[in-house]
C-alpha positions, 0 to 999 in steps of 0.5 A, a space after each residue: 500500500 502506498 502512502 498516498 493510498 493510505 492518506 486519501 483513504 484516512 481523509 475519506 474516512 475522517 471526512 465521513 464517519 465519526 472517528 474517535 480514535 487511532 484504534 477505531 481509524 486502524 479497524 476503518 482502514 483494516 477493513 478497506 483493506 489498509 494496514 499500518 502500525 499505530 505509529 505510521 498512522 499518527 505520522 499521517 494524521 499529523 502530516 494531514 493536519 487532523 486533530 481531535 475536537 470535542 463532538 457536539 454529540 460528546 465525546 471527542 473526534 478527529 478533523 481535518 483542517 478547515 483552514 483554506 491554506 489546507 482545505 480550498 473552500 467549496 465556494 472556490 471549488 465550484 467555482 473553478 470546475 466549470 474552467 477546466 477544459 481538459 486533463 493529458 497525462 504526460 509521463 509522471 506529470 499532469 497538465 490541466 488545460 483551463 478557459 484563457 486566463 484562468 490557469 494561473 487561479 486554478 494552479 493557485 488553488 492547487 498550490 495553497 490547497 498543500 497536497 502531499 501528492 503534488 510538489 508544486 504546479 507552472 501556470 500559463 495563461 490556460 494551461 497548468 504543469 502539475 507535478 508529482 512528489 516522488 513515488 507519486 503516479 498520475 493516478 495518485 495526482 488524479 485522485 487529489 485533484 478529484 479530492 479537491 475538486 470533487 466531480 470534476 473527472 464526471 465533469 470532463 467526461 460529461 463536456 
């Protein structure tokens, strides 16, 4: 299992369940057929910024960041959908083909939203580089960008 499995599947799993503690996260994860060590899985939620609130509901659970220097707002994200035109592979690197003069605000939610997967982006007037960490594919950078901006593969394969 690769990191970056690993961590959008705790995001998955944060994001959508009530999740009390490191033993109840390892049984989620376990059970989308995920392992890792206790010390492996503090590592990830410290590296994703998650951290335990108390819940309305009593009790304590883990969140992720709310910060939009962490998390793009949805505002922004359905905001953005509608100028991505186009998604090419191109060996280990993804280019975003945007609307003119759209790229550079699309590469700049991509960089503030700190994703481990990419290491950066270079933005042209419609056009954005996106580049992968090292050990990272394109399918992982695929995932992070469909964890960012939710709909957006349905949305290009609806165009």
């Amino acid at each position: 299992m690769q990191k970056t499995d690993r961590l959008l599947a705790i995001e998955k799993i944060l994001a959508t369940e009530k999740i009390s503690s490191h033993e109840e996260l390892l049984w989620k994860l376990r059970a989308e057929g995920i392992v890792c060590t206790q010390a492996t899985l503090s590592r990830n939620l410290r590296q994703l910024g998650a951290v335990r609130r108390p819940d309305p509901g009593g009790g304590y659970r883990y969140v992720l960041p709310e910060s939009s220097h962490v998390r793009p707002a949805a505002a922004g994200r359905l905001q953005l959908l509608p100028v991505i035109t186009d998604l090419t592979n191109t060996g280990g690197m993804l280019l975003i083909k945007t609307l003119p003069g759209n790229a550079s605000n699309v590469a700049i939610f991509i960089d503030n939203a700190d994703r481990h997967e990419i290491a950066g982006t270079i933005a042209g007037d419609d056009t954005i580089l996106v580049i992968a960490r090292g050990g990272v594919s394109v399918e992982g950078i695929h995932d992070c960008l469909e964890t960012l901006l939710p709909g957006l593969h349905e949305w290009l394969r609806d165009r």
